[in-house]
C-alpha positions in Angstrom: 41.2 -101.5 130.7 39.2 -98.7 132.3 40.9 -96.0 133.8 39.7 -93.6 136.6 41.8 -90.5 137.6 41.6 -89.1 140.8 43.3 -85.8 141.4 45.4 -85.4 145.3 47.7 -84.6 147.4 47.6 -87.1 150.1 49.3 -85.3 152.9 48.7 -87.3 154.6 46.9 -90.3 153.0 44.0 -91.0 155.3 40.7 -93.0 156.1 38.9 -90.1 154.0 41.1 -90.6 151.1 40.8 -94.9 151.6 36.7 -93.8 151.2 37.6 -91.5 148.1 39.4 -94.2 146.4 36.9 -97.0 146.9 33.8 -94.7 146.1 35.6 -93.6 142.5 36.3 -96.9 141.5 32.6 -97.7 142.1 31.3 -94.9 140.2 33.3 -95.1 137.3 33.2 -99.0 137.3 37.0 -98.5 136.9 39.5 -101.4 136.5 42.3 -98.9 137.6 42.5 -95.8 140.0 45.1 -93.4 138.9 46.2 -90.9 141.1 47.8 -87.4 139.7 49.2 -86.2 142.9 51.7 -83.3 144.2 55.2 -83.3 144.2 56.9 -81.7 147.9 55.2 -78.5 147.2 51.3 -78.3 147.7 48.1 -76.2 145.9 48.3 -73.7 149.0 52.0 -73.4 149.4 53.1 -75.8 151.7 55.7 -78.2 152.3 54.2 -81.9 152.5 54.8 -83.6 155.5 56.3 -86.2 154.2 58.1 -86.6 151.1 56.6 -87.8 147.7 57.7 -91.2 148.0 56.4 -92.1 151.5 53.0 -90.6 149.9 53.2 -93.2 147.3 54.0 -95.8 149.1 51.0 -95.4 151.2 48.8 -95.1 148.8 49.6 -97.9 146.1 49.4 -100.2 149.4 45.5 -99.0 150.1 43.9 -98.9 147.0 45.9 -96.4 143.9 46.9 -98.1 141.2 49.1 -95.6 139.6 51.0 -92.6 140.9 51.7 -89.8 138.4 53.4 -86.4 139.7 51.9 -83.2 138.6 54.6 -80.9 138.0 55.5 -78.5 140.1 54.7 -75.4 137.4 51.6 -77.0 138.1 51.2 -78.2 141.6 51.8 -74.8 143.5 48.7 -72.8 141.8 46.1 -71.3 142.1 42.9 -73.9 141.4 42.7 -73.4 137.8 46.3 -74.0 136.5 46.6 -76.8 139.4 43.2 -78.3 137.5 44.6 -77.7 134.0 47.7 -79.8 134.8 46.0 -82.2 136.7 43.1 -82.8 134.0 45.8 -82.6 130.9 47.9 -85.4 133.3 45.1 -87.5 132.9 43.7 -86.9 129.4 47.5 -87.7 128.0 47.1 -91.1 129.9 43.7 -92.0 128.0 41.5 -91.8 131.5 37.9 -92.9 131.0 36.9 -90.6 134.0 37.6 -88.4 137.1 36.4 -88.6 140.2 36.6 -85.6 142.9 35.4 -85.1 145.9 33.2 -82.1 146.7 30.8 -80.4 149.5 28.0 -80.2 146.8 28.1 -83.8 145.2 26.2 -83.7 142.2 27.6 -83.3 139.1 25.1 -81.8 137.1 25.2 -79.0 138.9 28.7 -78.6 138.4 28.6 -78.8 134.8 25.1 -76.8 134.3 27.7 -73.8 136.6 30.2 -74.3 133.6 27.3 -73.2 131.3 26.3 -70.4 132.7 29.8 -69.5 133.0 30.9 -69.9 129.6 27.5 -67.8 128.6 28.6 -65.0 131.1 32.0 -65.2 130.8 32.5 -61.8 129.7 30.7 -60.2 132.4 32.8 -62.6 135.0 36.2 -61.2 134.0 35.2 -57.3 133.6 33.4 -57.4 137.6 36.5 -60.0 138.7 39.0 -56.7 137.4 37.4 -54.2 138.9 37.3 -55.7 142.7 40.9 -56.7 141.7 41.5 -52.8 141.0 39.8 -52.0 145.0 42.2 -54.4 146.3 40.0 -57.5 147.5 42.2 -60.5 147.2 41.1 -62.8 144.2 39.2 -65.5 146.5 37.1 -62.9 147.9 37.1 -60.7 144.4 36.1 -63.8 142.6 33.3 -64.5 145.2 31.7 -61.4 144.1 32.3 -61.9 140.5 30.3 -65.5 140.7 27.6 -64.3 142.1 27.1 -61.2 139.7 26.6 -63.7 137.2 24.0 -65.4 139.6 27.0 -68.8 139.9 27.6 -68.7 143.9 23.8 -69.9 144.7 23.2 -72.7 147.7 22.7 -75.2 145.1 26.5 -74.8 144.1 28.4 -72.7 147.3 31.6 -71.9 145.2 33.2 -70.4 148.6 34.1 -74.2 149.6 37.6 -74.7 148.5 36.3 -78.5 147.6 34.1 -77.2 145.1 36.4 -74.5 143.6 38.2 -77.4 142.9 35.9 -78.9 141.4 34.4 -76.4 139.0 38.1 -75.6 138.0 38.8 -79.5 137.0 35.3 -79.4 134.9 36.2 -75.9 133.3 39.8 -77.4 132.4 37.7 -80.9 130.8 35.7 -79.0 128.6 38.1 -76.1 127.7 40.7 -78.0 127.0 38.2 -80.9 125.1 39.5 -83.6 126.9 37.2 -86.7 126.4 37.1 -87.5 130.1 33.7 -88.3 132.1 33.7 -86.1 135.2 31.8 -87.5 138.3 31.9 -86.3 141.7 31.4 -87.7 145.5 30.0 -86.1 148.5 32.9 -85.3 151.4 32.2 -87.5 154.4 32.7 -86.2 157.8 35.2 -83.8 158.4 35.7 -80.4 156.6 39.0 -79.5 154.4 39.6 -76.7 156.6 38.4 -78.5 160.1 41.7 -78.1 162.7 40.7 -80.6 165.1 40.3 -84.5 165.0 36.9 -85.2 166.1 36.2 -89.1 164.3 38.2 -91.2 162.2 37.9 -89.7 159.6 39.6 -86.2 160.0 40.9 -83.6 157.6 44.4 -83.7 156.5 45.2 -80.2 158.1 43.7 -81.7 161.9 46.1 -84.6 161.2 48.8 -82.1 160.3 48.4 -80.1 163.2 48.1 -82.8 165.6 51.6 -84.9 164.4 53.4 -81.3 164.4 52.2 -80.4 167.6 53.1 -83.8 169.1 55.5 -84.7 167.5 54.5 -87.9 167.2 51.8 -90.4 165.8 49.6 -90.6 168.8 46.1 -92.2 169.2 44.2 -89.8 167.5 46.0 -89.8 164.6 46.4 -93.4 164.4 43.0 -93.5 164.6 42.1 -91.6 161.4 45.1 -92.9 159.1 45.4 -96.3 157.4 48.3 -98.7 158.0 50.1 -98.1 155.2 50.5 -94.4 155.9 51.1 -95.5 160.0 54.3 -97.2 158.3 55.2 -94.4 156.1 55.5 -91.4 158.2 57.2 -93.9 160.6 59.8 -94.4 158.1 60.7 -91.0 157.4 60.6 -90.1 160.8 62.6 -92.8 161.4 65.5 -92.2 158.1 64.8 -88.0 158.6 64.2 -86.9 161.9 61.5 -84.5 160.9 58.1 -84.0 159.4 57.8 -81.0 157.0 56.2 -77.8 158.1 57.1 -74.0 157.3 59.0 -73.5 160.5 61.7 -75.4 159.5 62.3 -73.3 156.0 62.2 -70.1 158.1 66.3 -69.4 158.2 66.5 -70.1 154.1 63.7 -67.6 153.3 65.3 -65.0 155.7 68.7 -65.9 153.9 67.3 -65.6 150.4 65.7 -62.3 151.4 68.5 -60.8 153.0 71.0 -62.5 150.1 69.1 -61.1 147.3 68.3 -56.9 146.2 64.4 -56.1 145.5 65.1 -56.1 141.7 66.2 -59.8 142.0 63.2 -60.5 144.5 61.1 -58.6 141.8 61.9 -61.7 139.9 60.5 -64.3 141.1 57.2 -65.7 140.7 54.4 -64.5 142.8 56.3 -61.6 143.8 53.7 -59.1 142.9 52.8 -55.2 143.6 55.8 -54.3 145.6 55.9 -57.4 147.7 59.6 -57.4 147.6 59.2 -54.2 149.9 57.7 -55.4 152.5 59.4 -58.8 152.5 62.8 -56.9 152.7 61.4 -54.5 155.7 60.1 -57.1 157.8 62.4 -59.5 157.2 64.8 -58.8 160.5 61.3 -58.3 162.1 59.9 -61.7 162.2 61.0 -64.1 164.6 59.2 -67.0 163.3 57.8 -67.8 160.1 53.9 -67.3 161.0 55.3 -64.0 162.9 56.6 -63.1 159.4 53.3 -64.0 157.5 51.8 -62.0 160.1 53.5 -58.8 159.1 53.0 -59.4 155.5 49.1 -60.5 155.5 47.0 -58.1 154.3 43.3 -57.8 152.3 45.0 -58.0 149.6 47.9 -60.5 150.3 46.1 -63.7 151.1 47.9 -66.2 153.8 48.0 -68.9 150.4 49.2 -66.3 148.3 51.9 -65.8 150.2 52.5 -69.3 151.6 53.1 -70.0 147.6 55.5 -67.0 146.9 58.0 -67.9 149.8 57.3 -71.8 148.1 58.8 -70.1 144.7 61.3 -68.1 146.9 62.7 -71.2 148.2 62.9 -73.3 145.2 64.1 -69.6 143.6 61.7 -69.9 140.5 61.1 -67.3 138.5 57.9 -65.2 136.7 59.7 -65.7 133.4 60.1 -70.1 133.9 56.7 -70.3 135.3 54.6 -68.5 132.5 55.3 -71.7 130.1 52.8 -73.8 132.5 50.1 -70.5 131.5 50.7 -71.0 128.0 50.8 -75.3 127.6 47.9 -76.5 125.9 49.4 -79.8 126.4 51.5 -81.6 129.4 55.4 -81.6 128.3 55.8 -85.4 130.1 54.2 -88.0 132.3 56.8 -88.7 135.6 55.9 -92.3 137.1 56.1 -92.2 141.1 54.9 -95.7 141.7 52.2 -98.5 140.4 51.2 -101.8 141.8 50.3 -104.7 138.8 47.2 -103.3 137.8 49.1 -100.0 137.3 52.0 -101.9 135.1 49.0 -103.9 132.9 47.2 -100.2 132.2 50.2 -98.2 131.2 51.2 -101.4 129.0 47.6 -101.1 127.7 48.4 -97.5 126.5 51.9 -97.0 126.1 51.3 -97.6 122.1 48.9 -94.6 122.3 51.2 -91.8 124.3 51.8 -89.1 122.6 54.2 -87.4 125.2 58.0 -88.6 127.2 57.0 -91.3 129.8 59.5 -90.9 132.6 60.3 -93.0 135.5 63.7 -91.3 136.7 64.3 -87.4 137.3 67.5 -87.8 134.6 65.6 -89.3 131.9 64.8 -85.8 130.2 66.0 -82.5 129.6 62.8 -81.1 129.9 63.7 -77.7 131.2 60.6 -78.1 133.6 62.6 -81.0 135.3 65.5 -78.2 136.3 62.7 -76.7 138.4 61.8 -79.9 139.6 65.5 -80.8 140.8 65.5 -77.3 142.8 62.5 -78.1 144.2 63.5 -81.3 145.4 66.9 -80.3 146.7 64.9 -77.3 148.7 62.6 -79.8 150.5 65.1 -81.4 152.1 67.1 -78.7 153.2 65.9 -78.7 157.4 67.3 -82.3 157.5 70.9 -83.1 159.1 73.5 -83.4 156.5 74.1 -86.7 157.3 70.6 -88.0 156.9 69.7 -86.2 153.8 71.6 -88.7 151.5 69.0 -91.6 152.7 65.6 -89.8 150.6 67.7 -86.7 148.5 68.8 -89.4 145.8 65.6 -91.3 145.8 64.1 -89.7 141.9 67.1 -90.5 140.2 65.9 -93.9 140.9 63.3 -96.1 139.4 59.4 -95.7 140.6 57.9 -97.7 143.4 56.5 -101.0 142.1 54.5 -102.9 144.1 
């Protein structure tokens, strides 16, 4: 069988993702669409708005075949480590291809970038540490340092978080040797970053904002969604009595702050140049939690650099746990969210060929990764009612979705 991987988040799974899906399994001629996709915990540093499962669920019943989780020393990253995971996910499960979406949509120009990369890769790194040094964030200091080596040009924009993305997945393919065909598909639409509904297809962040504000899954938003995901957030609306979003966490990362000294904040991952300083003086400042990233933001700390600190503050993961994912050269285990019967026949198809632990239950392991990924999973839950929490807190001791 022929495998395509396609690398996501899915928060939620929408009409843009239904296209994704469809187009990738077109391109690659694919007899099965794998999805690597993120646990609770997103890229940026956000919560997801519903949990992992619900995610699934949706998108097994609109197209995936197979739902792998990308570990969480993985999953809350900046684009390269998030691609390493993502691309080693993939390469350990014998993928033919992957297919990502991107504002460009060509991939020779994506790999002809990596060239000239690798060839001034040297240059890159010295003009990336110096604009480090002056204090520019690493976005905007790595901006610079592409187009010193003439990489940010209009026929590949590398400011469009889409095809950072991108290039990351295609440096982690060839750095890493994977034998995996890359292929990519113009975005459709909406923009990643667009706020507002305005068709039906939308970005994920519109969606976002519109359920959050509402509270509820009005006409817009059905409009830009698929059934299956209609049902899902239903569902964990319905067994929760929430969707996920930072202002929720706000009273457990003022509690961790004020529970912990700066040496112990100083610990944890992401906690860089005297951040622990200014999280401990504004801390009895901020009223909210986007008052508190106010007070905090700066040229130098980006709003996602600190959206994925207070992630790592939450799940209370350290510098020392999260330097193994920098150092793996191969993914420690493959965690089974969910697969339909094309998903089943495929991993049958390969299971005499994995190299690596095939997990379909949290306890399965004692991978000291899964220890992080038990915090993180009893830290998402933590806004819901005591009483409620039982009903999805227990669900990854449990086997994977089959469909």
């Amino acid at each position: 069988m022929k495998a395509c991987g396609v690398i996501v988040e899915y928060n939620p799974f929408h009409n843009g993702h239904v296209y994704h899906v469809e187009s990738s399994r077109d391109a690659t001629n694919a007899d099965c669409v794998i999805a690597v996709m993120s646990g609770n915990f997103l890229q940026r540093g956000e919560p997801a708005i519903i949990d992992k499962w619900h995610r699934t669920q949706a998108a097994l019943q609109t197209g995936v075949d197979l739902v792998i989780e990308l570990p969480y020393v993985f999953a809350v990253q900046h684009a390269d480590l998030f691609a390493k995971g993502a691309v080693l996910t993939l390469d350990a499960l014998k993928a033919q291809s992957v297919c990502f979406g991107s504002e460009h949509g060509k991939i020779e120009s994506f790999i002809s970038a990596y060239k000239l990369f690798k060839a001034r890769e040297k240059d890159f790194s010295e003009t990336l540490k110096v604009h480090l040094k002056k204090g520019l964030s690493f976005p905007e200091a790595s901006r610079i340092a592409y187009g010193s080596i003439s990489l940010n040009t209009d026929e590949l924009d590398l400011t469009q978080p889409n095809n950072i993305l991108g290039f990351s997945y295609i440096k982690a393919i060839y750095d890493f040797k994977c034998s995996i065909l890359p292929e990519t598909i113009q975005r459709t639409k909406s923009g990643y970053h667009d706020s507002e509904i305005h068709d039906h297809i939308a970005s994920a962040t519109s969606i976002r904002k519109e359920i959050i504000a509402q509270n509820r899954l009005n006409e817009k938003v059905k409009n830009t969604i698929p059934f299956s995901t209609l049902h899902a957030l239903e569902s964990y609306n319905d067994k929760t009595g929430i969707f996920h979003h930072w202002e929720l966490y706000f009273p457990f990362l003022q509690h961790a702050v004020y529970t912990k000294d700066e040496k112990a904040l100083r610990l944890i991952h992401g906690m860089e140049e005297g951040l622990e300083h200014r999280l401990k003086k504004t801390a009895k400042q901020a009223t909210s939690f986007v008052h508190w990233m106010e007070l905090l933001k700066t040229k130098r700390y980006t709003w996602t650099r600190l959206q994925r600190m207070f992630v790592h503050l939450l799940t209370n993961t350290t510098k020392a746990e999260m330097v193994q994912a920098q150092h793996l050269t191969s993914i420690p285990y493959v965690r089974v969210l969910g697969m339909n019967k094309t998903g089943r026949a495929y991993l049958h198809s390969i299971k005499k060929d994995l190299e690596i632990p095939f997990l379909t239950a949290l306890q399965a392991s004692e991978n000291p990764l899964l220890t992080i990924e038990e915090r993180a999973i009893n830290s998402y839950y933590l806004p819901i009612e005591p009483n409620k929490r039982a009903l999805v807190q227990n669900r990854d001791i449990q086997a994977p979705i089959i469909l």
